[in-house]
C-alpha positions in Angstrom: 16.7 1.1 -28.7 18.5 -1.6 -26.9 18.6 0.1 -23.9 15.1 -0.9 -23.2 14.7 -4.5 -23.6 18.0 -3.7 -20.9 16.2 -1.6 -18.9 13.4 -4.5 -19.1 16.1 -7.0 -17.9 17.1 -5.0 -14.9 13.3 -4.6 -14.0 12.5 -7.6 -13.8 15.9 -8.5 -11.2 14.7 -5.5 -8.9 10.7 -6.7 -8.5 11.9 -10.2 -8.0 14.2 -9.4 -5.3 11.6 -7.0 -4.2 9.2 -9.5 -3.7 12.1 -12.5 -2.5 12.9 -9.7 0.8 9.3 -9.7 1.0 8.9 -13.0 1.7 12.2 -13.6 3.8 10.3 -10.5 6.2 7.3 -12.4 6.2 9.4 -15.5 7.6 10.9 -14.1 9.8 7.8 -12.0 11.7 6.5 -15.2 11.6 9.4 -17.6 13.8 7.2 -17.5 16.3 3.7 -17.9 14.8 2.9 -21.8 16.9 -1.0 -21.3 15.1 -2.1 -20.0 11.5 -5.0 -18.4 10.4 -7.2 -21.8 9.9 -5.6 -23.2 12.8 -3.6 -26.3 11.3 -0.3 -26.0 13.0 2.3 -23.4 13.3 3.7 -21.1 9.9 5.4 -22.7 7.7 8.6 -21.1 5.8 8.0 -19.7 2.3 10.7 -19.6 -0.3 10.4 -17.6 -3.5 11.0 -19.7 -6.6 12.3 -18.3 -9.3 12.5 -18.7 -13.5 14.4 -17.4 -16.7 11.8 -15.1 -18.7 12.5 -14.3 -22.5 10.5 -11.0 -22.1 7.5 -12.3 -24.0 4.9 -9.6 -23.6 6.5 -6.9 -22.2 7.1 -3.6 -23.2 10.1 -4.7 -25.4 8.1 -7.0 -27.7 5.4 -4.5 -28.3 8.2 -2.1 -29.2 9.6 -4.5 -31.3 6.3 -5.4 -32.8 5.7 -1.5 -33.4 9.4 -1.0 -35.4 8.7 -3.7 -37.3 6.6 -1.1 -39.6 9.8 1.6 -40.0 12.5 -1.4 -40.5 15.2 -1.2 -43.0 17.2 -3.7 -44.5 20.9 -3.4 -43.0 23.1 -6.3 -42.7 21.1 -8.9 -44.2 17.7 -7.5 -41.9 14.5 -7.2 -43.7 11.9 -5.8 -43.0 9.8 -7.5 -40.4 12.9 -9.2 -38.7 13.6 -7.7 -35.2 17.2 -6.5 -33.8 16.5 -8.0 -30.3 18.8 -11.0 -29.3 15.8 -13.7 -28.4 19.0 -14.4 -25.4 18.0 -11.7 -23.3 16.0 -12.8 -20.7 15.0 -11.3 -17.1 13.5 -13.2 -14.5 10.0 -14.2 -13.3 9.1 -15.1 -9.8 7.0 -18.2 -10.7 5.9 -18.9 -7.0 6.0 -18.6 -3.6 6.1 -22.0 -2.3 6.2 -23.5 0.9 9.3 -24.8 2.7 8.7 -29.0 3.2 11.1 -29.3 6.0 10.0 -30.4 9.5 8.9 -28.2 11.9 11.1 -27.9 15.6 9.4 -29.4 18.7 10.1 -27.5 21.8 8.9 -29.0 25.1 6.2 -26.3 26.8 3.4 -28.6 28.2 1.8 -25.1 29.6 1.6 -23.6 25.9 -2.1 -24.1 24.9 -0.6 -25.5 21.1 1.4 -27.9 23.0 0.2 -31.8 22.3 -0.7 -34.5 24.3 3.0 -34.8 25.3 3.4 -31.7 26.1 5.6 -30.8 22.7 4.6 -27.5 20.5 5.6 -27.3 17.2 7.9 -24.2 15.9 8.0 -22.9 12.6 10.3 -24.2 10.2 11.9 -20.7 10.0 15.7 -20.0 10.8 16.9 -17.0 11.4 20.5 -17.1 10.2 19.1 -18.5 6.9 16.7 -16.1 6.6 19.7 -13.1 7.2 21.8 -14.8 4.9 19.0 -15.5 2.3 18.2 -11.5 2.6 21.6 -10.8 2.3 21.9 -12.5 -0.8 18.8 -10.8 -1.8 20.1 -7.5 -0.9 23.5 -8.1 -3.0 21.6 -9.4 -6.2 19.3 -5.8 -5.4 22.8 -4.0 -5.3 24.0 -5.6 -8.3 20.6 -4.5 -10.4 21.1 -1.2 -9.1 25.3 -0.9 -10.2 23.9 -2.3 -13.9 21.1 0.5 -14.4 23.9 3.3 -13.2 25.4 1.7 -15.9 22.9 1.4 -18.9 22.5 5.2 -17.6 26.8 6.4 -18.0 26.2 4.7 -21.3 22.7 6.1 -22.4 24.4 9.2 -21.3 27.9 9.5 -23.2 26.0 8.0 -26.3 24.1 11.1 -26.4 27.0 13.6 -25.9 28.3 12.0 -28.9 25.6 13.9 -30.6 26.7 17.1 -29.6 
C-alpha cells in the first residue's frame, strides 16, 4: 500500500503547481492594473510560496492509522508500528505573498493615476519572469504527470504478477 502515500506525494506537486500558474495568470492579467480594488496604488505581483509537508493528515495517515489494527510482526515490526517512511513528504503551498519590489514609473501626466509630477506607477509585474516562472511551473506539472504514469506501469506489472 505504498503506492498511496506516492500517489499522495504526486498530488500534492500537481495542486501546488495548479495553484503557482494560477497566480502567475493572475500577474500577468494584471501588468497593466495602475488602480486596485480599494484604490491604494496599482497591483502588486504575487508569488506563491511554497513548503515541504510530511503528509500529516492526509489520506495516508488515516490509512496508516486504520492498518495499524491488522499489523503483523515482520522484520522486527510490531504491531502498531507503521511501514510508511516518515521521509516522504509532498508539498504545501503555505502562501501567496506579495512581491516587495518597487513598482515602474512611467511618465503619462494625462493618465488620471498619474501624480503630481505627472508619473503613474506600473505594476511590479514582468512579463518574461512571469513566462519563465510558468514555464517552470509547467515543467515541475510535466514532471508530476511522468511520475504518476509511472506509479501506474508499476501498479500495473505488480498486478500481472498475480496472474
Amino acid at each position: 500500500m505504498a503506492f498511496v502515500s506516492t500517489i499522495d506525494v504526486i498530488g500534492s506537486g500537481f495542486t501546488a503547481q495548479q495553484q503557482r500558474l494560477d497566480v502567475i495568470s493572475e500577474n500577468i492579467v494584471n501588468m497593466n492594473t495602475t488602480r486596485t480594488e480599494n484604490g491604494e496604488g496599482p497591483y502588486r505581483r504575487k508569488v506563491v510560496v511554497f513548503q515541504a509537508d510530511n503528509g500529516a493528515g492526509q489520506f495516508r495517515s488515516v490509512l496508516d492509522h486504520a492498518r495499524t489494527q491488522f499489523r503483523w510482526s515482520r522484520l522486527g515490526r510490531g504491531v502498531g508500528q507503521t511501514y510508511v517512511d516518515p521521509k516522504e513528504m509532498g508539498v504545501d503551498v503555505v502562501e501567496v505573498a506579495e512581491d516587495p519590489s518597487d513598482f515602474k514609473l512611467k511618465y503619462d501626466p494625462d493618465d488620471p493615476d498619474a501624480n503630481e509630477d505627472g508619473y503613474v506607477e506600473l505594476p511590479n509585474v514582468d512579463l518574461v519572469k512571469e513566462i519563465t516562472d510558468g514555464m517552470a511551473a509547467s515543467q515541475a506539472f510535466s514532471a508530476n504527470i511522468t511520475a504518476f504514469n509511472l506509479l501506474k506501469s508499476v501498479i500495473s506489472k505488480g498486478l500481472e504478477i498475480g496472474k
